[in-house]
C-alpha positions as CSV (number, residue, x, y, z in Angstrom):
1,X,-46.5,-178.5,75.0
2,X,-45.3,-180.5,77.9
3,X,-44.9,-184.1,78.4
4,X,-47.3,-184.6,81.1
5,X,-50.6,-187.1,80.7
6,X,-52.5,-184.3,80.7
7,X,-51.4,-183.2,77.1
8,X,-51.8,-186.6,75.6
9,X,-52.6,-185.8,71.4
10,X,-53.4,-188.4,68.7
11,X,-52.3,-187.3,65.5
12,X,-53.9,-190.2,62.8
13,X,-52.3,-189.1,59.3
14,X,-54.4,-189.6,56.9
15,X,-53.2,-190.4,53.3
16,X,-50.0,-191.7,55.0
17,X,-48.2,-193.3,52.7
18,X,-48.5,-190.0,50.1
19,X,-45.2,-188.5,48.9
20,X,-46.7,-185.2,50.9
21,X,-46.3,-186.8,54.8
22,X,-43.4,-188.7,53.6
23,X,-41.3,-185.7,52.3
24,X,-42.6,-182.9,54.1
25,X,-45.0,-183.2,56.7
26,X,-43.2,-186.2,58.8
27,X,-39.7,-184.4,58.7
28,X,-41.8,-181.6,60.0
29,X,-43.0,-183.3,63.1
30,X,-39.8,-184.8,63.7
31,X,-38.1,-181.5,64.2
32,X,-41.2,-180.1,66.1
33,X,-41.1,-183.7,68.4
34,X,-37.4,-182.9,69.5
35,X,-37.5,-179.1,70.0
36,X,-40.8,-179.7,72.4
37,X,-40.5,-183.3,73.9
38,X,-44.0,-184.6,73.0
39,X,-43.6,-187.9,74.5
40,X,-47.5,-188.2,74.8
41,X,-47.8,-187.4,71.0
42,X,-49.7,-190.9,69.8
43,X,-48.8,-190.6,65.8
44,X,-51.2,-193.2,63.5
45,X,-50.5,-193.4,59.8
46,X,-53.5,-194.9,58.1
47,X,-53.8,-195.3,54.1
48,X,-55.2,-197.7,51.9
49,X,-52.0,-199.8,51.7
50,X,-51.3,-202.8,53.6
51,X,-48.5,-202.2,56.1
52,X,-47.3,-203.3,59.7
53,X,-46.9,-201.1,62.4
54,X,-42.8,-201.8,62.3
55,X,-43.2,-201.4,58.7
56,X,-44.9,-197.3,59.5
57,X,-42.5,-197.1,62.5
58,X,-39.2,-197.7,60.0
59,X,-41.1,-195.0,57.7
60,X,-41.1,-192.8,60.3
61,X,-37.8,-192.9,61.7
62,X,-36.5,-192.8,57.9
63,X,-38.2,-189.3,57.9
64,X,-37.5,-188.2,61.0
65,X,-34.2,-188.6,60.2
66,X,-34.5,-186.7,57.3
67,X,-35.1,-183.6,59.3
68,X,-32.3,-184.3,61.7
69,X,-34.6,-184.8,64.2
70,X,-33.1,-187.3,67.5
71,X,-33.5,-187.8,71.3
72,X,-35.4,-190.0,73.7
73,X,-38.8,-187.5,72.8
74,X,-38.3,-188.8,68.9
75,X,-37.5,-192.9,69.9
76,X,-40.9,-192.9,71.7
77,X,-42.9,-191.4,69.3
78,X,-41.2,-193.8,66.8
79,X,-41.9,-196.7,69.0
80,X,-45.4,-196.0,69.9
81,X,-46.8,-195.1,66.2
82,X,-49.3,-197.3,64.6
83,X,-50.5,-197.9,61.2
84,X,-54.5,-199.0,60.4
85,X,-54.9,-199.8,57.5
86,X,-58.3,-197.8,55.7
87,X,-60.3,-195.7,53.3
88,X,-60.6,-192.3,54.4
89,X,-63.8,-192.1,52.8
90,X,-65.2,-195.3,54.2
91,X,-67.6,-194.9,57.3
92,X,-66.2,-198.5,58.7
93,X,-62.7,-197.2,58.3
94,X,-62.8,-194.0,59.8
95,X,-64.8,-195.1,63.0
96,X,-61.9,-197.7,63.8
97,X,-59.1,-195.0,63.4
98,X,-61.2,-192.3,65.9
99,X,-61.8,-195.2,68.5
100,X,-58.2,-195.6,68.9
101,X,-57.7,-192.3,69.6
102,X,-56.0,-191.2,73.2
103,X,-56.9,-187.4,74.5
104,X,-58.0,-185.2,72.0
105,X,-57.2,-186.1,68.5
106,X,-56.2,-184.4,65.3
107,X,-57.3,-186.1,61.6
108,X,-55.2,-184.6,59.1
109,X,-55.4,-185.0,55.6
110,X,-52.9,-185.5,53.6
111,X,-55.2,-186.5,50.7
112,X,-56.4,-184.6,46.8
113,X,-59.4,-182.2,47.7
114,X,-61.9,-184.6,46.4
115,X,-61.4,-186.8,48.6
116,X,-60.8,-184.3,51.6
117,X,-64.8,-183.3,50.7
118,X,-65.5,-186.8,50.5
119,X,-64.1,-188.1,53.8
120,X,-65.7,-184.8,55.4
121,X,-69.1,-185.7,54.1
122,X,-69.0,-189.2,55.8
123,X,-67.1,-187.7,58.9
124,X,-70.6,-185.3,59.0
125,X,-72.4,-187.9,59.2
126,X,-71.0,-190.1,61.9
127,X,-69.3,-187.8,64.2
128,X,-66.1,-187.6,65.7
129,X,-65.4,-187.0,69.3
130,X,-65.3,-183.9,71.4
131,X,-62.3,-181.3,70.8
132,X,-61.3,-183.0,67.3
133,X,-59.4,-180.7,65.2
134,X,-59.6,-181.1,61.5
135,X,-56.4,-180.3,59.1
136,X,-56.8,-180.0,55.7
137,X,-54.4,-178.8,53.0
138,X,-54.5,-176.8,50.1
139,X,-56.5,-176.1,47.2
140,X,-58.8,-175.9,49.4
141,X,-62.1,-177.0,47.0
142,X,-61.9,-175.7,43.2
143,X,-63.8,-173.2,43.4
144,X,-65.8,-170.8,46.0
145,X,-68.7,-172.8,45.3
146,X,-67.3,-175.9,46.2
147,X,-65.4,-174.3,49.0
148,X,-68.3,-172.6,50.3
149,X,-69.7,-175.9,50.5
150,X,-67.6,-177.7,52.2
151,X,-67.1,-175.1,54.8
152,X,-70.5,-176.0,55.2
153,X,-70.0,-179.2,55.8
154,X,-67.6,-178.5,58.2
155,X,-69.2,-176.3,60.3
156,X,-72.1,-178.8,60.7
157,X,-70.0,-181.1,63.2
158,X,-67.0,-179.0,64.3
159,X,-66.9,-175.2,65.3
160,X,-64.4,-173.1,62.7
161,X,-61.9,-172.9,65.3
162,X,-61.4,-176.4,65.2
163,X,-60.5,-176.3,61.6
164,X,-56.8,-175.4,60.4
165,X,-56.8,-174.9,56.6
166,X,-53.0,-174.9,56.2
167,X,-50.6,-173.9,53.8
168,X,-46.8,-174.2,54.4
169,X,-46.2,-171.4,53.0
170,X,-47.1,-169.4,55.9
171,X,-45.0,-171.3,58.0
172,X,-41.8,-170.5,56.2
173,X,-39.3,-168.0,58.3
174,X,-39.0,-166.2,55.3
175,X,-42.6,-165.2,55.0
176,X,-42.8,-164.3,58.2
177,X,-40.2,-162.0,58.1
178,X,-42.4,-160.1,56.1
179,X,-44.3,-159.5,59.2
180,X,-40.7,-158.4,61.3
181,X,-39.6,-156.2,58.3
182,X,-43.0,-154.6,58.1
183,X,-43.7,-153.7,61.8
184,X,-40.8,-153.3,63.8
185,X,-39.1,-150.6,61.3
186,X,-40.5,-147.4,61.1
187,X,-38.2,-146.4,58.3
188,X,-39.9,-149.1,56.2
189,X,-44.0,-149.1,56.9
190,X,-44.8,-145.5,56.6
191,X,-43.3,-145.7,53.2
192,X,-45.4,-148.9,52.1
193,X,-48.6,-147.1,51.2
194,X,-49.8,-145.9,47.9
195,X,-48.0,-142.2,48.1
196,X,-44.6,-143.6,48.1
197,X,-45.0,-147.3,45.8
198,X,-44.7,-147.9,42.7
199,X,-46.0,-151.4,41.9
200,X,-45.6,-155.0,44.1
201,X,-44.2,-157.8,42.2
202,X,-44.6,-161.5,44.5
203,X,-42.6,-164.2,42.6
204,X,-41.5,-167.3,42.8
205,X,-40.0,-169.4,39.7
206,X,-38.7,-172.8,40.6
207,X,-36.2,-174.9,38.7
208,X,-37.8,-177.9,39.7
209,X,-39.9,-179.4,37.1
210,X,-43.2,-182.2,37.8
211,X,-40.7,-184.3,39.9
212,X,-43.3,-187.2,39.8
213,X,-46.5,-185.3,40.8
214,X,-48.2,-185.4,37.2
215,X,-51.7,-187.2,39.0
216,X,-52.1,-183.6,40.7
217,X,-50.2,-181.3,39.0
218,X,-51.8,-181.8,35.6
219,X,-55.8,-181.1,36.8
220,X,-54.1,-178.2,39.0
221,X,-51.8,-176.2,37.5
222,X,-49.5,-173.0,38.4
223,X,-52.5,-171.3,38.9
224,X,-54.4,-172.9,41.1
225,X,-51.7,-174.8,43.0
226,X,-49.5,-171.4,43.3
227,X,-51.0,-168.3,43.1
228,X,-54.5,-169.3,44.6
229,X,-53.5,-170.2,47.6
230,X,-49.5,-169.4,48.9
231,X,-48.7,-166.3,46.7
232,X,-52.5,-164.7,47.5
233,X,-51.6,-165.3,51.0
234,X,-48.1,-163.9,50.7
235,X,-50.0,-161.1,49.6
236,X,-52.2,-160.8,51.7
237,X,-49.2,-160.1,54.6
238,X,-48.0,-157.5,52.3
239,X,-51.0,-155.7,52.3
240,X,-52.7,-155.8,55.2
241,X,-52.9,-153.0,57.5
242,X,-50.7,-153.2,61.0
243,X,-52.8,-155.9,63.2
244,X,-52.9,-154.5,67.2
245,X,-51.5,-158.2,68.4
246,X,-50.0,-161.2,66.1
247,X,-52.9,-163.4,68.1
248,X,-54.9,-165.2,65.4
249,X,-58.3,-163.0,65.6
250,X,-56.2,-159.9,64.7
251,X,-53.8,-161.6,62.0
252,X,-56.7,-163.3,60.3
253,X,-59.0,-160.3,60.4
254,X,-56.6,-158.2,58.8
255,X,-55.8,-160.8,56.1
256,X,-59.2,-161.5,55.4
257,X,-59.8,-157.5,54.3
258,X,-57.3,-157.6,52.0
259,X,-58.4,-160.6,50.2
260,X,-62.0,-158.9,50.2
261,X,-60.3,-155.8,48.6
262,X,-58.4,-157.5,45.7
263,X,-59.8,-158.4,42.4
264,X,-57.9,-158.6,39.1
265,X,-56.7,-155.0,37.1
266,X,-59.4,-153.2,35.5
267,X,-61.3,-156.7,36.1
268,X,-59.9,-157.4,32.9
269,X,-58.3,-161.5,33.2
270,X,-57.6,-161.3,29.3
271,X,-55.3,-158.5,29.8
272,X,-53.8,-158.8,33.0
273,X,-53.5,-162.6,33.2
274,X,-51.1,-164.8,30.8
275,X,-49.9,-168.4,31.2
276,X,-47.8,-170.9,29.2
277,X,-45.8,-173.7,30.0
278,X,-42.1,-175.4,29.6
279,X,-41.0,-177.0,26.1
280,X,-37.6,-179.7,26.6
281,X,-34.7,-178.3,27.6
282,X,-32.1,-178.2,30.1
283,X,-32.1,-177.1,34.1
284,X,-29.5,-177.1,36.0
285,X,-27.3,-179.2,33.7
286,X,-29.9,-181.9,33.7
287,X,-32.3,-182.3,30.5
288,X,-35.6,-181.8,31.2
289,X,-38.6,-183.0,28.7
290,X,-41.2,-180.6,27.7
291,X,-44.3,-180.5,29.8
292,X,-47.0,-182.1,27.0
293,X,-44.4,-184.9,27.1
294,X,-44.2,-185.8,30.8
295,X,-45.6,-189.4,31.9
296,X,-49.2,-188.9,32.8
297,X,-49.6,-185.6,31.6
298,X,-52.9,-185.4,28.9
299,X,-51.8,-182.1,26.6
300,X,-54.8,-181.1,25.3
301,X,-55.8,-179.6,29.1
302,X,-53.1,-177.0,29.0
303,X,-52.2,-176.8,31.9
304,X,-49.8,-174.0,32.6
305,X,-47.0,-174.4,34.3
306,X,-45.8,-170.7,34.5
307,X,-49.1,-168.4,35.2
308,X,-48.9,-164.4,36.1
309,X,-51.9,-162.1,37.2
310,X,-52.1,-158.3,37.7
311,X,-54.1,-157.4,40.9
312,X,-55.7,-154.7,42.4
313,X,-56.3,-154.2,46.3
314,X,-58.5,-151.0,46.9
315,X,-57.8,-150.2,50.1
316,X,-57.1,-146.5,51.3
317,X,-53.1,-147.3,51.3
318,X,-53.1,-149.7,48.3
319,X,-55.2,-148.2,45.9
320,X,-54.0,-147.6,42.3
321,X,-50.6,-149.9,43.0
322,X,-50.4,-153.0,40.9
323,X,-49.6,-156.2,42.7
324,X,-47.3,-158.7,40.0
325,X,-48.2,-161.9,41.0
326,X,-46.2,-164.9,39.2
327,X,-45.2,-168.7,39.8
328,X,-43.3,-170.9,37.2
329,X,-41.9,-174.3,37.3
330,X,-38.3,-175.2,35.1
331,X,-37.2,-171.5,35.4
332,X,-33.3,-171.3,34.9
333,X,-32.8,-167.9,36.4
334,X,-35.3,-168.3,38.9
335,X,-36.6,-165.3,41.4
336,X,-38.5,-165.8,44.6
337,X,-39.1,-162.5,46.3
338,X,-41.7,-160.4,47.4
339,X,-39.8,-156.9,45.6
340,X,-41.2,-153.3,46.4
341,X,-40.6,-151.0,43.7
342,X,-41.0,-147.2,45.0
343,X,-42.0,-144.5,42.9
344,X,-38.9,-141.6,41.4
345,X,-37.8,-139.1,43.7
346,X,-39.8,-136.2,42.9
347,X,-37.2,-134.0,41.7
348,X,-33.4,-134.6,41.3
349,X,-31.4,-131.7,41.4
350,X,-29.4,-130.7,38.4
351,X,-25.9,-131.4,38.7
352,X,-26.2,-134.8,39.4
353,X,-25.1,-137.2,36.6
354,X,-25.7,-140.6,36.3
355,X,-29.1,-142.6,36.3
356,X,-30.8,-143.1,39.5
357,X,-32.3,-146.3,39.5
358,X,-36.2,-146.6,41.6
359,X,-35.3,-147.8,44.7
360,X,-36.1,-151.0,45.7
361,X,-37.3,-153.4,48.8
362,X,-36.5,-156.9,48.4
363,X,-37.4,-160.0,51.0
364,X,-36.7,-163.1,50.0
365,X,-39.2,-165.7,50.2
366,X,-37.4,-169.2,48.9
367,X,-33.5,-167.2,49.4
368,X,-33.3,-166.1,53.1
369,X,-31.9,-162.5,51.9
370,X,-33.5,-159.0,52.4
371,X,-32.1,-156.5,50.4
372,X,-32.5,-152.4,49.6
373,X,-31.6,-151.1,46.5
374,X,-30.6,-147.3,46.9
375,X,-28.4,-144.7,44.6
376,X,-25.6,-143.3,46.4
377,X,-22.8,-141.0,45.3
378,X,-20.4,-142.9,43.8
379,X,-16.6,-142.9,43.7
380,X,-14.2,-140.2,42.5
381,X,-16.5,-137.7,41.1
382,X,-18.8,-137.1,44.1
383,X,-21.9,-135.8,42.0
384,X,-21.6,-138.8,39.5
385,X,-25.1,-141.2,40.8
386,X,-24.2,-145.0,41.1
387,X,-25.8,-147.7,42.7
388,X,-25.7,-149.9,45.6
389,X,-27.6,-152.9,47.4
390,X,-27.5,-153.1,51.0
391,X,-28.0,-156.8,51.5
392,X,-28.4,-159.0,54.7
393,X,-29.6,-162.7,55.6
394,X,-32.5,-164.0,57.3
395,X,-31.8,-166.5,60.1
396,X,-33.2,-170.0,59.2
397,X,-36.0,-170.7,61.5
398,X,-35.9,-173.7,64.5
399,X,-38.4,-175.6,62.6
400,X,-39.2,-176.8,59.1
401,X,-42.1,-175.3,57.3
402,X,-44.3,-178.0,58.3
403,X,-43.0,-178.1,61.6
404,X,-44.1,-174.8,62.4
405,X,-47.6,-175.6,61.0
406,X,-48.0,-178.4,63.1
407,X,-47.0,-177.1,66.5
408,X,-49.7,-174.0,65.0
409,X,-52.1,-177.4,64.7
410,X,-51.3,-179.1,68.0
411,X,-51.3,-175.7,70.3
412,X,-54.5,-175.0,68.3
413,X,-52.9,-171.0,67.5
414,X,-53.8,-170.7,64.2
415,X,-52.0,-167.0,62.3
416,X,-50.5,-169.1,60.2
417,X,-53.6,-170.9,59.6
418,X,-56.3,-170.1,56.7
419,X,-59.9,-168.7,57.7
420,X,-62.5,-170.1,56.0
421,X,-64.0,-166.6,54.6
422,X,-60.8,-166.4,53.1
423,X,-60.4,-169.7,51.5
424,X,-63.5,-168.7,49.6
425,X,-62.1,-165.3,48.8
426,X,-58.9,-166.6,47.3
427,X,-61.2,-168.7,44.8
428,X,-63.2,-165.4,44.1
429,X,-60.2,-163.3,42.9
430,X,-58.7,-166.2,41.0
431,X,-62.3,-167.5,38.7
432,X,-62.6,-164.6,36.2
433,X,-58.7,-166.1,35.0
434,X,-59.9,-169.5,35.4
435,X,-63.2,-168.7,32.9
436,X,-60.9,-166.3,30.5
437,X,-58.3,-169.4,30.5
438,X,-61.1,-171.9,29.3
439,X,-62.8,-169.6,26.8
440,X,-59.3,-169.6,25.3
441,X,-59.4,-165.8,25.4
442,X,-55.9,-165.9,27.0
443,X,-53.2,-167.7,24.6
444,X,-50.9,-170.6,26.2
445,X,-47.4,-169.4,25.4
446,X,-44.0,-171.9,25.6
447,X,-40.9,-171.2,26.8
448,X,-37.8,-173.6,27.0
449,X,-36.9,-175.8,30.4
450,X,-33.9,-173.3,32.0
451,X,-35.4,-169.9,30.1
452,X,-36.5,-167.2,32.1
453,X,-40.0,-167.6,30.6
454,X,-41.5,-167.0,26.9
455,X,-39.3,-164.6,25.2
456,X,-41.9,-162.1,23.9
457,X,-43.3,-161.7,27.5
458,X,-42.7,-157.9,28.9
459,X,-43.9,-156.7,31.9
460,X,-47.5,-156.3,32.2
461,X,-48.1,-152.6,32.2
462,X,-50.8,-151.0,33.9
């Protein structure tokens, strides 16, 4: 991405006053503006608010700063933004912001689902001009009806390959590690098949709490807003099979068989599928009210705020090897790994005292951390087992999440990007929880702010 006239972008934000492009997706293109000087990058916030263009420019630069970002490529990006005030669901609105577009322009929306769908429907039926690329964010619909839907209504005025269905997730360093672990180490792939693995278990337990998102978070839930859509597409880098190129065709095809390959254990949701959710306590050293009792939260939806699922993916190498699958907010130990458990050596010899503990891949996905857990002999008696971690750090990538997605967005390379095949997939694997949830045929456990979870939970066993 040069700065030359010939690259000139318009990036209208949609929804851009949200706490979603003011924490992350703004301090994501401020890193992305001053790794790759995009001088001709024309940014337009537009929202329903009333605001002046200094008042969006100050917003920006606040932001920017945020993610460090500086240099002359960052000042005239700040000082040529504009705001337009508008309803991204009203057909006046929306024809103003795409007639003040410059070169080929991106709408993204940084807006609930319903009224993503909405503002698509009107966006069918007035156009947009040539070479417009679409971003929408996660939970994509809610449900593969609705998401089958709307990729209809999508695919009526732009080609798929002008879509990006994004999810951050995918543009963490950390996940994509999974890719560098996975395919540049012989000692490491051959051994991730069926023969050799135990069970999967893809976590990640937060301390944080609502943190002010109750509007969303109470009609989503861990779920939806968790397991759906990031921890399903974790998984589905864990499981695919070795792509021939990391070009998007390849990635996304080999994605896209996983996800068709994975349903719940046994297809059994009230067995392999529990959920709960955080009573007061404490995280962190900061008190923490109990989820039912959060502003703006209505308690007789239960929503979960910790949810865990069982999978299955039959594929020839995965077959028969359970895939753990958990998120949880206000955990006080919290764990955010993708962690391969192998199966026992086959035989130990006698002679050998000790416990030898099932070896263990971990890659950290929140923690930049990989680490193998192997028995060794230990010290002083030589045939006395004892065990050891080998441990090392990721590298933090150049860019922020969200910076990486964007530059995926405005080069229009889209691995990191979500098909939409697979968007309706993830829905698919997810309903049969979703109905055993509302049939109450799955209890909603508690578990205090800064536990590890409900205290009677053990691991699912399969």
């Amino acid at each position: 991405m040069s700065g030359t006239g010939g690259d000139e972008q318009t990036l209208v934000i949609l929804g851009a006053r949200g706490d979603l492009a003011r924490r992350l997706l703004l301090p994501g293109l401020g890193g992305l503006v001053a790794a790759s000087s995009l001088i001709d990058l024309h940014l337009i916030g537009s929202d329903r608010g009333e605001w002046t263009d200094a008042e969006w420019r100050s917003h920006v630069a606040d932001a920017f700063a945020d993610g460090d970002a500086r240099g002359p490529a960052v000042d005239t990006v700040i000082d040529n933004a504009r705001y337009i005030p508008g309803d991204a669901t009203d057909e006046d609105d929306l024809r103003r912001l795409m007639e003040t577009s410059r070169g080929r322009l991106t709408l993204y929306f940084a807006l609930p689902p319903a009224v993503i769908a909405e503002s698509c429907r009107v966006l069918a039926g007035i156009g947009v001009p040539d070479g417009t690329r679409l971003v929408l964010e996660k939970p994509f619909g809610t449900g593969s009806g609705e998401a089958a839907e709307l990729n209809e209504v999508l695919h009526g005025f732009v080609p798929e390959d002008h879509v990006h269905r994004v999810d951050h997730f995918l543009g963490m360093s950390t996940v994509l590690n999974i890719l560098g672990v996975r395919f540049a180490n012989r000692v490491i792939e051959p051994l991730l098949t069926a023969e050799h693995v135990a069970a999967i278990d893809i976590v990640f337990d937060e301390t944080l709490g609502l943190e002010g998102r109750a509007g969303f978070y109470d009609s989503t839930g861990a779920l939806r807003d968790m397991v759906q859509s990031h921890l399903l597409q974790v998984l589905s880098f864990v499981a695919m099979a070795p792509p021939s190129t990391l070009e998007p065709l390849d990635v996304r095809d080999a994605k896209a068989q996983v996800l068709r390959a994975t349903h719940i254990w046994d297809d059994d949701p009230a067995r392999f599928s529990r959920r709960a959710r955080y009573t007061a306590g404490e995280v962190d050293g900061r008190p923490l009210p109990g989820y039912a009792d959060e502003p703006g939260i209505d308690p007789s939806r239960e929503t979960e705020t910790l949810a865990e699922v069982v999978f299955a993916v039959d594929t020839w190498r995965w077959a028969g090897v359970p895939f753990r699958v958990r998120s949880g907010k206000a955990i006080g130990s919290p764990r955010q790994e993708v962690r391969v458990t192998f199966k026992h050596p086959p035989h130990v010899p006698a002679g050998l005292t000790g416990t030898a503990v099932d070896n263990r891949l971990r890659i950290g996905i929140g923690c930049r951390r990989l680490a193998l857990d192997l028995n060794v002999n230990g010290p002083g008696d030589p045939f006395h087992i004892e065990h050891v971690s080998l441990d090392a750090g990721f590298d933090p990538g150049d860019l922020l999440e969200y910076g990486e997605v964007l530059r995926g967005v405005l080069r229009d390379e889209k691995p990191l990007s979500v098909r939409g095949d697979m968007s309706v997939e993830s829905w698919r694997i997810v309903e049969p929880v979703l109905d055993a949830w509302r049939a109450g045929r799955v209890p909603l456990d508690e578990y205090p702010a800064g536990s590890k979870g409900p205290d009677a939970w053990e691991p699912l066993a399969t």
